[in-house]
Backbone bond lengths (Angstrom), bond angles and torsions (degrees), N, CA, C in turn:
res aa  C-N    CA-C-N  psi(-1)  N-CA   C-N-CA  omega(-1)  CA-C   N-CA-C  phi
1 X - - - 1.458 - - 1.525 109.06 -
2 X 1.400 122.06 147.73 1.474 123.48 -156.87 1.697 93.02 -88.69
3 X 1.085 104.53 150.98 1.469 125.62 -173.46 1.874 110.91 -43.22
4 X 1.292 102.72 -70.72 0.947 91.95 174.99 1.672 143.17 -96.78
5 X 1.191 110.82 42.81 1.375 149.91 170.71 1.747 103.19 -88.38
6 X 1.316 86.61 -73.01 1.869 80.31 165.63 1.644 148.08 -70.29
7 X 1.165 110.98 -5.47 1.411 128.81 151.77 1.482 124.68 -90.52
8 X 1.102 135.33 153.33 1.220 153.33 -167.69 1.660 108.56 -81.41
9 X 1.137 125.07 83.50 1.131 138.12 178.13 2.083 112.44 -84.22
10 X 1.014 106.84 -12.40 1.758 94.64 171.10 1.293 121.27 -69.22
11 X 1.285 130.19 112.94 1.577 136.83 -168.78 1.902 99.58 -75.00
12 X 0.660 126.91 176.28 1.849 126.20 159.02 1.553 110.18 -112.61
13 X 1.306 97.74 159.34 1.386 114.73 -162.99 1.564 93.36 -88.53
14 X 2.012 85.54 139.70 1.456 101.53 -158.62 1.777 83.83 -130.99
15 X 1.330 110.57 117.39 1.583 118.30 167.32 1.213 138.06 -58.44
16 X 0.898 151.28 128.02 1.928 139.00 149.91 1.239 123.61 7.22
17 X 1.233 148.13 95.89 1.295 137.07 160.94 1.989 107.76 107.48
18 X 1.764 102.12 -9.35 1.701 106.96 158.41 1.628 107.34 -38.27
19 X 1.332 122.18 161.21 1.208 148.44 142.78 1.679 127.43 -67.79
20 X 0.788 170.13 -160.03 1.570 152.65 117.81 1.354 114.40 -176.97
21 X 1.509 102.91 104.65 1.599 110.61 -176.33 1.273 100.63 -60.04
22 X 1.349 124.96 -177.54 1.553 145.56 -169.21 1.424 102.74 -165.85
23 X 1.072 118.06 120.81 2.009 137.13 176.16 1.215 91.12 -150.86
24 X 1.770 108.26 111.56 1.348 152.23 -166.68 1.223 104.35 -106.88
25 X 1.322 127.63 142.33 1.597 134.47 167.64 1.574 134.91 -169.92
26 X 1.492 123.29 -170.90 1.586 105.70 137.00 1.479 122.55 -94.86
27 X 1.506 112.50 -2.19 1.461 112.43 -166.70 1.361 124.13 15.93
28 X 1.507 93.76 66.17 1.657 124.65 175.71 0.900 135.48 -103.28
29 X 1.484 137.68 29.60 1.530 96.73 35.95 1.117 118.30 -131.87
30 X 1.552 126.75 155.91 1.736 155.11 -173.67 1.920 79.96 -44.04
31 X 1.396 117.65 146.81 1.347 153.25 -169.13 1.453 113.39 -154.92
32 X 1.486 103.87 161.11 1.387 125.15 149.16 1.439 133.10 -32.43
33 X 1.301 102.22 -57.18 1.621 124.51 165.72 1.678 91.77 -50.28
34 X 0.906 109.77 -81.55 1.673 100.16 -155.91 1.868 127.69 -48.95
35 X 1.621 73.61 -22.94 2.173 93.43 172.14 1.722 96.55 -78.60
36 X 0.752 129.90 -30.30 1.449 119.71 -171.41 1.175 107.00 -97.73
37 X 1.695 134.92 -25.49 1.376 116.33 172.29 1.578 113.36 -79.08
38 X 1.636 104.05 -22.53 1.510 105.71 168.51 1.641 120.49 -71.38
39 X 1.318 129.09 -11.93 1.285 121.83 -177.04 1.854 108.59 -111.73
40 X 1.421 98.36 -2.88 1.633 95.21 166.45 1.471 105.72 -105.81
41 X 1.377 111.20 -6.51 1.717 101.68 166.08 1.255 126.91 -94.40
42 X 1.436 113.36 -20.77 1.953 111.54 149.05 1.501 104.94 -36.79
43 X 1.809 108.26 -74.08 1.246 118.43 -157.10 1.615 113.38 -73.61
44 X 1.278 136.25 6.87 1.395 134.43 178.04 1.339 111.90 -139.17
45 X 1.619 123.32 11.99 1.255 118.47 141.50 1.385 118.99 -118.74
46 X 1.385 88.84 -36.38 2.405 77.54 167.44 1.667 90.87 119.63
47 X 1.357 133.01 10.45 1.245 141.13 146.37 1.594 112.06 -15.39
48 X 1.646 112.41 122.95 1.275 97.79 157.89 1.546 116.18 -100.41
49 X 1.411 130.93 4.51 1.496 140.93 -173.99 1.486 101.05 -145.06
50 X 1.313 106.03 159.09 1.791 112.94 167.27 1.717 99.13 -134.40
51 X 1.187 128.69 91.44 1.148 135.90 144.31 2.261 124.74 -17.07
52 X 1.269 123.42 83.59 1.750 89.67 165.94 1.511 116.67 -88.72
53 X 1.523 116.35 126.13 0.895 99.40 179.84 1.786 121.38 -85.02
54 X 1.002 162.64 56.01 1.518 161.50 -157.95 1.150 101.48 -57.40
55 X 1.272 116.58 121.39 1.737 132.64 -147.36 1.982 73.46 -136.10
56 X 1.783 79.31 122.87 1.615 112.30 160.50 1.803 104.27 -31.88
57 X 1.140 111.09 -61.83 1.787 122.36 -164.71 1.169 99.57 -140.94
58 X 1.657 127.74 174.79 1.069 148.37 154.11 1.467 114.67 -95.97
59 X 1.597 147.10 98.23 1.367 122.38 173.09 1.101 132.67 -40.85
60 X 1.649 113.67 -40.57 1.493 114.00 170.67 1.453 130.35 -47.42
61 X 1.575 106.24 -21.48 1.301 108.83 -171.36 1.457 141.74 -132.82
62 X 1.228 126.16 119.91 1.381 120.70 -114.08 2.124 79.29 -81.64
63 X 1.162 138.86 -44.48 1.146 141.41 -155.84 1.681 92.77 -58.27
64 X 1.133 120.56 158.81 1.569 121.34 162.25 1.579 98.12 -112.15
65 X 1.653 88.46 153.22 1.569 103.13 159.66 1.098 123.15 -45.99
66 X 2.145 104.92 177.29 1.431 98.04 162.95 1.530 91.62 -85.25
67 X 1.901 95.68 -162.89 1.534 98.83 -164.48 1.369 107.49 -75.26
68 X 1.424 98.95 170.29 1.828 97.66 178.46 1.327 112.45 -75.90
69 X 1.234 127.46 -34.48 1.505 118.43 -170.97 1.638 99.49 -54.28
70 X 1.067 98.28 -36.49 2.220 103.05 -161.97 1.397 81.47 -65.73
71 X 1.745 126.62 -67.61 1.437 102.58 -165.71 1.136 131.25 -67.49
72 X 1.192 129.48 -20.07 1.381 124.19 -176.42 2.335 104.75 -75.60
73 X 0.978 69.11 -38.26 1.526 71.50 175.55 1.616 111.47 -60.97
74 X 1.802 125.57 -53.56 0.919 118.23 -172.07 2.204 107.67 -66.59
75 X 1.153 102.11 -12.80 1.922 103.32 -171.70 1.528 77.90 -88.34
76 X 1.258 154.33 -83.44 1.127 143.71 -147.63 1.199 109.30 -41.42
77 X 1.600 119.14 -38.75 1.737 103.36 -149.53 2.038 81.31 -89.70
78 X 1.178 122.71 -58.08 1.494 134.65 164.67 1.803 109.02 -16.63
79 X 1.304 118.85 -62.28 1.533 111.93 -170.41 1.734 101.37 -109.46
80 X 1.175 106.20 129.62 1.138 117.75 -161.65 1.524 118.59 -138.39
81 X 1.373 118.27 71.76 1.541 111.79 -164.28 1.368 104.70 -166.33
82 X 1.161 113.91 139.31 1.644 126.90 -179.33 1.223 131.62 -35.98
83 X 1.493 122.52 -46.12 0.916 155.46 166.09 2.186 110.63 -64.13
84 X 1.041 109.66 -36.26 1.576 102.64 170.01 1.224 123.05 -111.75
85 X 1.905 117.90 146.57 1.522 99.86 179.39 1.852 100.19 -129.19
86 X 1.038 114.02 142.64 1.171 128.89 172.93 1.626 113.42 -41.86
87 X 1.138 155.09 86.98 1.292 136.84 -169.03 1.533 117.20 -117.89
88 X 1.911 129.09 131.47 0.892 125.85 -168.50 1.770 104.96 -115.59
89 X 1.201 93.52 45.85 2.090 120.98 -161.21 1.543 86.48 -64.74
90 X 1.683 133.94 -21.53 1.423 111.12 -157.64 1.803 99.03 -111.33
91 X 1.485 121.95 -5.52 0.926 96.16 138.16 1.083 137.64 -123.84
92 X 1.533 128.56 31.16 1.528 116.82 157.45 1.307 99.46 -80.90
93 X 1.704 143.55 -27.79 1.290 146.17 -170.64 1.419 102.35 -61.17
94 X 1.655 120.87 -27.57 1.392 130.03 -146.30 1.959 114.36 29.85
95 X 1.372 109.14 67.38 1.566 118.33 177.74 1.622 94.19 -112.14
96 X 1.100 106.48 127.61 1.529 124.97 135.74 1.317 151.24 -27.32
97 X 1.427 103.11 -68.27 1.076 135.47 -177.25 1.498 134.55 -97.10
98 X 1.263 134.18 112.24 1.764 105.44 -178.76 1.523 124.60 -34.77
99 X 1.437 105.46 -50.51 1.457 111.57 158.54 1.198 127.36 1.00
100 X 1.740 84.94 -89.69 1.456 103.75 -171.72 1.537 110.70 -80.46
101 X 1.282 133.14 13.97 1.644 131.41 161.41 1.545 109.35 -104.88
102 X 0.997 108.08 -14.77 0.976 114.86 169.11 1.899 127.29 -65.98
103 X 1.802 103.50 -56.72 1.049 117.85 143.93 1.452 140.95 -37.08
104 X 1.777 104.09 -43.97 1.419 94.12 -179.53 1.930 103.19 -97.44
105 X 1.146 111.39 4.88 1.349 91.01 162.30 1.544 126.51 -97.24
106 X 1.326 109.26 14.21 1.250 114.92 -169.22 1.465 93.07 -98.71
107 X 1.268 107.93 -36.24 1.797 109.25 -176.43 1.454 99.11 -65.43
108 X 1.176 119.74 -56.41 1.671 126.31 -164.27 1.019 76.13 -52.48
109 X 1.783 145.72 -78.45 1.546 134.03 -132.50 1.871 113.79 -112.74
110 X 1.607 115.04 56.90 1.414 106.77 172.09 1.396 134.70 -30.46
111 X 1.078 147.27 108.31 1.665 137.79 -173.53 1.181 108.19 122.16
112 X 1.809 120.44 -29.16 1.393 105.28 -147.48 1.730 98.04 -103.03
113 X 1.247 120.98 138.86 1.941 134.58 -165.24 1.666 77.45 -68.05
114 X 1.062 125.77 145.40 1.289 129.41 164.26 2.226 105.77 -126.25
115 X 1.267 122.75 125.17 1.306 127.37 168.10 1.637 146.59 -141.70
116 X 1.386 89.89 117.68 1.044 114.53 -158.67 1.837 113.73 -42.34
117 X 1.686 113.31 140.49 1.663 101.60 -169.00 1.916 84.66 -114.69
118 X 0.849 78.10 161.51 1.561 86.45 159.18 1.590 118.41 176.42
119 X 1.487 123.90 146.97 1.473 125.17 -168.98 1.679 95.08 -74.56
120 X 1.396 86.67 -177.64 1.757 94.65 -162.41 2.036 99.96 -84.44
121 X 1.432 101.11 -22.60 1.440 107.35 165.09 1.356 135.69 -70.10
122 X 1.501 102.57 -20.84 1.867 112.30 -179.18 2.089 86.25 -75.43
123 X 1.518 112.39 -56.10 1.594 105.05 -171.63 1.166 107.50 -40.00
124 X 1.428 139.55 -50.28 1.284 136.56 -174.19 1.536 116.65 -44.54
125 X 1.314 127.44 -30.12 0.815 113.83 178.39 1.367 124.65 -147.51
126 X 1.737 93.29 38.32 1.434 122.30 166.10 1.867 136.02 -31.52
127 X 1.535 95.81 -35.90 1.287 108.43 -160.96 1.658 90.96 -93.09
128 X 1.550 138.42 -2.38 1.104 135.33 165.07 1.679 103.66 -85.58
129 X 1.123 128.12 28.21 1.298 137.89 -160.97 2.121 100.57 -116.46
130 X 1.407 105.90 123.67 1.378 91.48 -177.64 0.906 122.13 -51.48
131 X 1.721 150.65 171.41 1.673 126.79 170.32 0.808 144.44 58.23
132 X 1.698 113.39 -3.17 1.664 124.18 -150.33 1.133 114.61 -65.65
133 X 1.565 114.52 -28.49 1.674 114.60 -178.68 1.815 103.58 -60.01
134 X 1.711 111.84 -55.08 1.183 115.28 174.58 1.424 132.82 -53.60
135 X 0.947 107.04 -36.43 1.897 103.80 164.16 1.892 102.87 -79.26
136 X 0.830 101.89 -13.65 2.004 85.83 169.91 1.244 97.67 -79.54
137 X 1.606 135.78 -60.76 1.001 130.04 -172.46 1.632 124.57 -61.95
138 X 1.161 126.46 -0.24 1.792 129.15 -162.19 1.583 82.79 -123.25
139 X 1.558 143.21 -66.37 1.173 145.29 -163.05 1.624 131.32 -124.95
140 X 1.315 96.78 114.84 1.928 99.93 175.85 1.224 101.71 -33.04
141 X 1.724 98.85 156.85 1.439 101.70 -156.64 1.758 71.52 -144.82
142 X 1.458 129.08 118.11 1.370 132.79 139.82 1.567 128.15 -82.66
143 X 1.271 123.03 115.09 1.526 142.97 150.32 1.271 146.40 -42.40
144 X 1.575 129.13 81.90 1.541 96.72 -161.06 1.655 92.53 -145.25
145 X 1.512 92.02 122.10 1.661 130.81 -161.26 1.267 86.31 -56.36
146 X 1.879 99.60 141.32 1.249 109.82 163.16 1.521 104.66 -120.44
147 X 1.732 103.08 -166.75 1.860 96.99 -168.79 1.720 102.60 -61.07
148 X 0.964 126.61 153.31 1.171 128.43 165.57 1.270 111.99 44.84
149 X 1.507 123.95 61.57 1.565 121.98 174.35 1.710 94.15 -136.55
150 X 1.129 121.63 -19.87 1.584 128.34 -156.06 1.290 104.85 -52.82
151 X 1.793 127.40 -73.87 1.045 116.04 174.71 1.968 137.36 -31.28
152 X 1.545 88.08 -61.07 1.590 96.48 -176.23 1.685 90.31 -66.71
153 X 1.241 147.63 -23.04 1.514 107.01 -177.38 1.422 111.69 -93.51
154 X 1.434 124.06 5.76 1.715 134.22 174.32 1.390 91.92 -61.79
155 X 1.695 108.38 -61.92 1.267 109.51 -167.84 1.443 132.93 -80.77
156 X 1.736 107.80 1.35 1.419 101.01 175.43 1.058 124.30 -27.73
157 X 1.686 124.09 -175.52 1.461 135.69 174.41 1.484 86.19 -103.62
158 X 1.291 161.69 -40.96 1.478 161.71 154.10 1.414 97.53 -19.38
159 X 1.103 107.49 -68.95 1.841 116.92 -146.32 1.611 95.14 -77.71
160 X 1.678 112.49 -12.69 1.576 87.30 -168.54 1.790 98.32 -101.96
161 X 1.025 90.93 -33.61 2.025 100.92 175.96 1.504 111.81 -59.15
162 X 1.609 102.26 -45.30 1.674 93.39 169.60 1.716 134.71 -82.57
163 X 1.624 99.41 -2.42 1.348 137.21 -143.02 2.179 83.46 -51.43
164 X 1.051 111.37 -38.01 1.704 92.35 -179.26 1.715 119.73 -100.21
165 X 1.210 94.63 37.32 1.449 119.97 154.13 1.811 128.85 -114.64
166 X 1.385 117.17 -6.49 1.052 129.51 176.87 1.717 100.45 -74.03
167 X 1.704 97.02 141.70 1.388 111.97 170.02 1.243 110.13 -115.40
168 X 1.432 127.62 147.88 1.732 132.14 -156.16 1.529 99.67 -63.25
169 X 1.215 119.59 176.72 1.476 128.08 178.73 1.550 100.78 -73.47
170 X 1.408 101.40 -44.92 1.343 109.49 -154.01 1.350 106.59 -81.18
171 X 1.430 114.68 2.48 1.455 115.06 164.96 1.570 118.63 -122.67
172 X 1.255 114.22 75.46 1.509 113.57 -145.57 1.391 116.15 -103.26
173 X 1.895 90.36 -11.59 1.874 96.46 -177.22 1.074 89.47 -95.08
174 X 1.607 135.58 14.16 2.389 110.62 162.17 1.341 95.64 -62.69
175 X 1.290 126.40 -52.95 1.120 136.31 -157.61 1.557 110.76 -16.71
176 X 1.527 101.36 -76.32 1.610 109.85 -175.93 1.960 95.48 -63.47
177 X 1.011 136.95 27.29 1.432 123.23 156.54 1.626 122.68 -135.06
178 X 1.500 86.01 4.69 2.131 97.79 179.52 1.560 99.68 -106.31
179 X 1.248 89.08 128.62 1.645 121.68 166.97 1.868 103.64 -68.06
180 X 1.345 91.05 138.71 1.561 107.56 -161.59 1.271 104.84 -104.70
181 X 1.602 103.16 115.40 2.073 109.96 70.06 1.505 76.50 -99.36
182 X 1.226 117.37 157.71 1.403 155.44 155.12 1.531 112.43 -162.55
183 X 1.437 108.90 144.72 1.538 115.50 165.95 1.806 95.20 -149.91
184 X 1.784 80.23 158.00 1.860 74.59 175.47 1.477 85.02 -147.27
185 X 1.527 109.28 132.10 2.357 109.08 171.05 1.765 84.10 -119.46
186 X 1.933 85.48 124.50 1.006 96.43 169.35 2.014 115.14 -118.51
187 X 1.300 123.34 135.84 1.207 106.51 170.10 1.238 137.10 -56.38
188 X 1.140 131.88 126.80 1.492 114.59 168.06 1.976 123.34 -157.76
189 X 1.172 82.43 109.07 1.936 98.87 -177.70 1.617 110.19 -33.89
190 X 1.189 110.40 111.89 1.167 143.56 158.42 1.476 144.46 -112.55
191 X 1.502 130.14 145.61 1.043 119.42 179.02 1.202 117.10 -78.63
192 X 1.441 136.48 136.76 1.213 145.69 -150.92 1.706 108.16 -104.62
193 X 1.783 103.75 86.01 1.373 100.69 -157.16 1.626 82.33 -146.99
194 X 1.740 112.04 143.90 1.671 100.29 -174.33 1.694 97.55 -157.91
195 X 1.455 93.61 135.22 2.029 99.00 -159.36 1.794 85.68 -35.16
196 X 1.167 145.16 -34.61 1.654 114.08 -126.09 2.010 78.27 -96.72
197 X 1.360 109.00 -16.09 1.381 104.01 169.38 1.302 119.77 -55.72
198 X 1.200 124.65 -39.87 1.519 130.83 -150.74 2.063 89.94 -116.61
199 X 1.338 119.56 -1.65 1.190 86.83 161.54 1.583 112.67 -112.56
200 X 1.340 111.64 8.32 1.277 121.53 177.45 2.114 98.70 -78.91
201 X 1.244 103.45 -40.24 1.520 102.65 160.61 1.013 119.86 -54.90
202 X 1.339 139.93 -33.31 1.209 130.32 -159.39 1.209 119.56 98.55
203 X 1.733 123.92 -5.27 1.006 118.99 -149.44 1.944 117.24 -89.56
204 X 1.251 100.61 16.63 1.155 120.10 -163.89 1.158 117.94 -132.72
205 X 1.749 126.21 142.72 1.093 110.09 -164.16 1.417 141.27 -62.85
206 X 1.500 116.06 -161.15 1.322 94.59 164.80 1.437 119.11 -111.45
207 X 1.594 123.78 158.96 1.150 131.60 167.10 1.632 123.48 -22.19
């Protein structure tokens, strides 16, 4: 049976004028870390949805995931809350690019604020990102520091080119209501745990 036949492909209905974070990946695999940067980014930007996006591949990286059915299955049973939905939008969209998923979900969803999540390690090396100037400029972009990422994402080439578009930490719910460029890096204590850790354990399935 074809792949995505057997996963749960119905998105939920998202209104006019919603909010809706977006945290993109291979979640290869989905963790702790990623439940906790998703439930302090409802609550420290003012999110009314948290989008996952589970991206077919990474371009940056030449290894591929495991398969999607395994991951989407393992983030579903892992994140579990009203407020987030599992979404496999990039490959029925067949997009590439954040960019370009980005784009076509904006068409699919007119009205709705769409904002971008990302760990304090993807900023670091943002500007190797296709488009990257253009998705700063079209969509808020929220920040949220992981162990040992803080410095290098102060100093990105992102954070310093966009650097008078940043909104303070301490004001982190404009975010979901400022028209972009906006960015906001916010701190936040975490356990310092990262899929390529746990598949270097083993702790993950197999291919």
């Amino acid at each position: 049976m074809p792949l995505l036949a057997r996963v749960n492909t119905q998105a939920p209905y998202l209104r006019p004028g919603m909010t809706v974070g977006l945290l993109g990946g291979s979640f290869d695999p989905p963790h702790a870390g990623h439940v906790h940067i998703t439930r302090e980014a409802l609550k420290r930007f003012g999110l009314d949805r948290v989008w996952w996006l589970v991206s077919p591949g990474n371009p940056l990286k030449s290894r591929g995931p495991a398969g999607m059915d395994a991951r989407l299955r393992a983030a579903r049973q892992l994140m579990v809350h009203p407020k987030v939905h599992i979404s496999d939008f990039e490959a029925r969209a067949g997009t590439r690019y954040t960019a370009e998923t980005l784009a076509a979900l904006q068409a699919r969803y007119p009205g709705v604020r769409f904002v971008w999540l990302m760990g304090a390690d993807n900023l670091a090396q943002f500007h190797l990102w296709k488009d990257w100037q253009a998705i700063m400029e079209a969509f808020p972009v929220g920040v949220l520091a992981r162990p040992g990422d803080r410095i290098a994402a102060r100093t990105a080439k992102a954070a310093n080119v966009f650097a008078h578009a940043k909104i303070p930490g301490r004001q982190s719910r404009r975010l979901a209501q400022s028209e972009a460029p906006a960015w906001c890096f916010v701190n936040v204590p975490m356990r310092d745990i990262s899929s390529t850790e746990l598949r270097a354990k083993g702790t993950w399935g197999s291919r």
